[in-house]
C-alpha positions in Angstrom: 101.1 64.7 89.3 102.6 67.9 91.8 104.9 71.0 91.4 107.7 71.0 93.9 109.1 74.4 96.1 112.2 74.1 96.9 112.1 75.0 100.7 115.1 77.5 99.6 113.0 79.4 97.7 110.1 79.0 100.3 112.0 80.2 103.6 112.8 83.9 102.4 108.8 84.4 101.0 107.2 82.8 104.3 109.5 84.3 106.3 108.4 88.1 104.9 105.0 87.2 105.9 105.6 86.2 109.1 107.6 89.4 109.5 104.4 91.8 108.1 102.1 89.5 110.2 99.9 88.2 106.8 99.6 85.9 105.2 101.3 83.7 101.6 99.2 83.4 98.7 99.7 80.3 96.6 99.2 81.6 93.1 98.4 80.0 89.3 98.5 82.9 87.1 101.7 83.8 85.0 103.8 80.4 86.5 102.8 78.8 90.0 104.7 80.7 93.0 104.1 81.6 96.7 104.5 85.7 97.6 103.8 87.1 100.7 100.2 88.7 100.8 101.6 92.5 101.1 105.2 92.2 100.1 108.4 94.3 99.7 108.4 95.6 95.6 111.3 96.0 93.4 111.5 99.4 91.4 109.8 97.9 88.4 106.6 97.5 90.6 106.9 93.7 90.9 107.1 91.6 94.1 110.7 91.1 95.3 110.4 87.9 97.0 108.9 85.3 94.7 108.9 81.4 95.2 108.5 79.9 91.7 107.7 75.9 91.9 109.8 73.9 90.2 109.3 74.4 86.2 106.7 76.8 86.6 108.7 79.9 86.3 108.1 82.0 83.2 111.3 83.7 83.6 113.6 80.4 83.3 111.2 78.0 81.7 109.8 78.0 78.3 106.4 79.1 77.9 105.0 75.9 76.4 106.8 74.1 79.3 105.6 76.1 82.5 101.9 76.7 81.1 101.2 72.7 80.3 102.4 71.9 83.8 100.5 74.4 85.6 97.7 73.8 83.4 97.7 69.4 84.2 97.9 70.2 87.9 96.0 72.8 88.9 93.5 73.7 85.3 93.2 76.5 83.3 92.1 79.3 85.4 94.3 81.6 87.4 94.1 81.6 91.0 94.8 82.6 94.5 94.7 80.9 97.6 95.8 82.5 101.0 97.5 80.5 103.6 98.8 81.4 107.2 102.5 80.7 107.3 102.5 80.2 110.9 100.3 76.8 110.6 101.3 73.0 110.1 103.2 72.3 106.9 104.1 76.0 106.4 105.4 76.6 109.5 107.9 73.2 109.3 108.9 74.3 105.8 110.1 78.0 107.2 111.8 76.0 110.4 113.5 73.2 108.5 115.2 72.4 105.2 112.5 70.4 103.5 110.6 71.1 100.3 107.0 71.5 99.6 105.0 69.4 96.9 101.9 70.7 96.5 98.8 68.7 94.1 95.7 69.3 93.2 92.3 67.3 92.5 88.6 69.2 91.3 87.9 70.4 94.9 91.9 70.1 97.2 94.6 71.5 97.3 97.2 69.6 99.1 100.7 69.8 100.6 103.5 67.8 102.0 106.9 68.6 103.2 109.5 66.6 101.5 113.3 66.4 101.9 115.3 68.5 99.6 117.0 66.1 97.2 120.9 66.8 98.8 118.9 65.1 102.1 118.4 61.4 103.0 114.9 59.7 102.1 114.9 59.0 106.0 113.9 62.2 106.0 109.8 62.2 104.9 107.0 63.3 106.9 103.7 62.6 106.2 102.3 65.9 107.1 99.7 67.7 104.9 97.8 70.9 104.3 94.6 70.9 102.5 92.1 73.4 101.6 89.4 71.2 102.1 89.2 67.8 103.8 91.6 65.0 102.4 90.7 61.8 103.5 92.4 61.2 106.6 95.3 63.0 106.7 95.8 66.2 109.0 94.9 69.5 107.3 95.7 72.9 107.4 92.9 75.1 106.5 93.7 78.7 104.6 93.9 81.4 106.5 91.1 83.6 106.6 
């Protein structure tokens, strides 16, 4: 099982922190989204550039919905894990049109870049980001 970003909703949120020179946080809590580690707020006090994964977002979904998904891929505690936007998958995903699909196992978490579905499967890469070794694949380590 994953939760897919659509790269849309990716671009705008890496492309913040690459313009405040931080970081993105990849965050379980109240849904599964990216944000931008200190981003711009809305008047109500909540970050104004969120990337929700697909049918994680509390504000579209339906609470049963959302919270089972989260739960079956990433567990039952909340989270947050920093990333640099600037490295491997993160930085092809804020330069092309591809999505993300991000899983996650006891000890990984892991991303690939996939083609939005309006794109041709010719499209995949087989590039990965990982918070701690996967097998053989390449890996992008959190920022720090």
């Amino acid at each position: 099982m994953s939760v897919r970003f659509k790269g849309t909703d990716l671009r705008p949120v890496f492309a913040e922190a690459v313009a405040n020179q931080c970081r993105v946080i990849l965050v379980k809590e109240q849904g599964v989204y990216f944000l931008a580690e200190p981003g711009e707020r809305r008047p109500d006090g909540r970050q104004k550039l969120i990337a929700y994964s697909v049918g994680c977002n509390p504000d579209v979904d339906a609470f049963d919905d959302w919270w089972e998904l989260a739960r079956a891929e990433f567990g039952g505690d909340d989270f947050g894990q920093l990333f640099d936007p600037h490295d491997g998958v993160c930085a092809l995903i804020l330069s092309g049109e591809d999505d993300l699909e991000v899983s996650a196992t006891a000890t990984h978490l892991c991303g690939r870049q996939l083609p939005a579905p309006s794109q041709p499967p010719f499209r995949w890469l087989l590039l990965f980001w990982c918070s701690s070794p996967c097998g053989t694949h390449a890996r992008l380590q959190p920022g720090k």
